[in-house]
N, C-alpha and C positions, 0 to 999 in steps of 0.2 A: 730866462735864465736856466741854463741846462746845468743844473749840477745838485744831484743828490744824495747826499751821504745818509748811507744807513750802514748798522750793523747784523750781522745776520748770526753770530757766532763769537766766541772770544776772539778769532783771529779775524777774520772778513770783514771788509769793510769797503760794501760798493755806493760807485758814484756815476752817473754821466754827461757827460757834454761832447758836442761837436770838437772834430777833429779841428785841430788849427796852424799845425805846421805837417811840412812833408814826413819828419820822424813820427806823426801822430799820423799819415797814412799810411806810412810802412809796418808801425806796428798793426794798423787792423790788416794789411796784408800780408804778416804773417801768420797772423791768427788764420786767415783763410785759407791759405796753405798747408796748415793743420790738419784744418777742417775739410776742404773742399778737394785735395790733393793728396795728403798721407793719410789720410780716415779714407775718404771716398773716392780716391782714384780719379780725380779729375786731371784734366791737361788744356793746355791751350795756349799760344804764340809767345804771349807775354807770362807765364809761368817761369819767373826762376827760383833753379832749383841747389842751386849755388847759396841762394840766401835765404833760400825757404819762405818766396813771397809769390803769392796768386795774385794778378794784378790786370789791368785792361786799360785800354785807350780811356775811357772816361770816370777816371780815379778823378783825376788831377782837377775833373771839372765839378764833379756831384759832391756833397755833404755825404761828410761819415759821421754817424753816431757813436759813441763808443759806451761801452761797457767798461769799466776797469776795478780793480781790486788791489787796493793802497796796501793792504798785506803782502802782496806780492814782489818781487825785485826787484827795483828798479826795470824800465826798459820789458819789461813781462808781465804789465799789470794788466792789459787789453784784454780780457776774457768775454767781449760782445762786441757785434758789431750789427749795424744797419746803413746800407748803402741809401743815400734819399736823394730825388733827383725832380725838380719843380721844372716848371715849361719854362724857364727864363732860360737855364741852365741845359735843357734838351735843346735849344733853341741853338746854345754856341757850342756845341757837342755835335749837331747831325741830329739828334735824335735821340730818344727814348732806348733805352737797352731793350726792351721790352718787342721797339718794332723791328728788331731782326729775326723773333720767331711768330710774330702775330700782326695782323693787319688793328692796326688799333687805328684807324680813321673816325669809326663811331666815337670813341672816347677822347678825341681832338678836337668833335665836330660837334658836341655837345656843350660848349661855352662853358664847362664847367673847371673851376682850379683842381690843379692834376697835382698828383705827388706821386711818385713813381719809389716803391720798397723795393733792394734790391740786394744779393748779396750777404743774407741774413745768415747769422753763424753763431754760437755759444763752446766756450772749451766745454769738453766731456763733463768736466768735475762742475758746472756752474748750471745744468741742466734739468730742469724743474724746480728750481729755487726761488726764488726772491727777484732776479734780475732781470728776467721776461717782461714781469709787470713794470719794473721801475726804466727798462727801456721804453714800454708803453705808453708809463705816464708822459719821459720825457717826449715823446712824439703826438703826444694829448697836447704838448703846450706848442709844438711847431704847428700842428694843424690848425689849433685856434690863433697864433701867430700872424701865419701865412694866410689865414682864411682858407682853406685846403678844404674842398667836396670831395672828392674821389681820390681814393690811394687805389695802388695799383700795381702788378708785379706779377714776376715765374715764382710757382711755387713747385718742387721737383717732388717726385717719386723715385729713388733709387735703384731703377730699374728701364732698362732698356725695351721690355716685353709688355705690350700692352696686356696683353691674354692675362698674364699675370696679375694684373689688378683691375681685372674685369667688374669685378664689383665696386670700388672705389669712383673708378670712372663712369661708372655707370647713375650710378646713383647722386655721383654732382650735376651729370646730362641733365637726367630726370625730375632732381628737386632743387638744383641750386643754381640754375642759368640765368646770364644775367639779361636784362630787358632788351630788345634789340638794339635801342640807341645807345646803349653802352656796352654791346657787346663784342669783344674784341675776338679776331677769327686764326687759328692756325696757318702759317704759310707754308706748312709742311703737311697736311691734312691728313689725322689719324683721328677716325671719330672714335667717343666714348660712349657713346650707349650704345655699346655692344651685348648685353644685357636685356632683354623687356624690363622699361620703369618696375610691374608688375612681377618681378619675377626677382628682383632685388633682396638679398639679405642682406636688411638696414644696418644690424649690429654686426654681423662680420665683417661690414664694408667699412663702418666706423673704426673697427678695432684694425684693417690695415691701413689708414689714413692718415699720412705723417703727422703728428701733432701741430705744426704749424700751419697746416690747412684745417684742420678742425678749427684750431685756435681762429683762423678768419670767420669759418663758418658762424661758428657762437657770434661772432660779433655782427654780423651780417654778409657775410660773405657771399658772393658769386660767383660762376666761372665763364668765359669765354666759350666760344665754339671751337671743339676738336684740340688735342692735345699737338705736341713738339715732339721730337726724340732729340734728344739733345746728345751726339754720342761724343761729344769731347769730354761732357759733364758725365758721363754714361747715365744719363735718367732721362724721365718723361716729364715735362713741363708741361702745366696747364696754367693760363692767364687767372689769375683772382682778381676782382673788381670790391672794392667797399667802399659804399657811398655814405660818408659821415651819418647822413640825417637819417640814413638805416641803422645805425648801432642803438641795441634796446638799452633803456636806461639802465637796467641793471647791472648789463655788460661793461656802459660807459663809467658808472660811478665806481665798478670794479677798479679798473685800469685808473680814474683820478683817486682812486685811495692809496696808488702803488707809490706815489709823493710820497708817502709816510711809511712806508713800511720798512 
């Protein structure tokens, strides 16, 4: 049962569940367009900009999470989203979004249940709040659900230049690679340890690390071999891998206390 109301303020009042009709994907893809298009300059075929929706071939097939905010207008409540996409569903799609920039064979070929995060987005005003974790929780209860081992997904850098986050890249190379049987490989191949392990500034590298890849790392995060340049996105994408039975308890009973809060 996806749906949690909390309050965070006199006025707010979030909840979430699974998208369920076509008006509940068009709102998370106008959130996206928000976010992915007029904040970050994204583009891409299926972008309209008529209606101010970010959209792609496998909307129509993946599970969207939503975030929303009952304070909000009618029709403008969607302030979060989570694209989620299980092997049933890659299966009648083509595939994983995931293998049009990375060889992910290893994490096919590993018998384990796949959950593929995709498309992750928060409006500006709802960003370090309360609704991060209460997306979490409800993805605490799909994974125990579906039986889900391994999530899995692009996590971007806003940037086109690796040079530029040489330290970032570096230092996921170095300490956060994932095992080789689940390690998924660039098909555009930009390495990141560009860097010596040895020669890493751990805290500068943390402090330019989008928060959503930190936020994996805490939980047990890993990354893939060799980043993506993604220039329709204009950023660098690197595969994250987390394998359930890796998240430390602490991390885990984090995220099921977000049911409550």
């Amino acid at each position: 049962m996806l749906t949690n109301p909390t309050s965070t303020g006199s006025q707010i009042q979030l909840s979430t569940r699974l998208a369920q009709t076509a008006a509940d994907r068009a709102a998370a893809q106008r959130l996206r367009y928000q976010v992915f298009v007029a904040e970050l300059g994204a583009t891409g075929p299926m972008v309209d900009h008529a209606d101010g929706r970010e959209a792609d071939h496998l909307d129509d097939i993946a599970d969207h999470l939503l975030l929303e905010d009952a304070s909000r207008p009618e029709g403008d409540r969607v302030v979060g989203v989570y694209r989620l996409m299980n092997a049933a569903q890659a299966a009648g799609a083509g595939g994983f979004y995931s293998a049009t920039e990375f060889d992910i064979s290893p994490l096919l070929a590993s018998g384990k249940s796949l959950l593929e995060l995709g498309r992750s987005c928060l409006h500006p005003d709802y960003r370090g709040g309360a609704g991060i974790f209460m997306m979490w929780a409800a993805l605490a209860d799909l994974i125990a659900e579906q039986g889900i081992e391994v999530l899995f997904g692009t996590a971007s850098f806003q940037t086109t230049d690796p040079l530029s986050i040489a330290g970032p890249l570096s230092l996921l190379a170095s300490r956060h690679s994932a095992p080789p049987d689940l390690t998924a490989r660039s098909m555009a191949y930009h390495p990141m340890d560009l860097i010596p392990a040895d020669q890493v500034d751990r805290k500068a590298a943390l402090l330019d690390m989008p928060p959503l890849i930190k936020a994996y790392l805490r939980l047990g995060g890993m990354v893939g071999d060799g980043a993506f340049i993604d220039q329709a996105f204009g950023c660098i994408d690197i595969c994250m891998i987390l394998e359930i039975a890796r998240i430390p308890a602490s991390q885990r009973a984090m995220y099921e206390r977000g049911r409550a809060l």
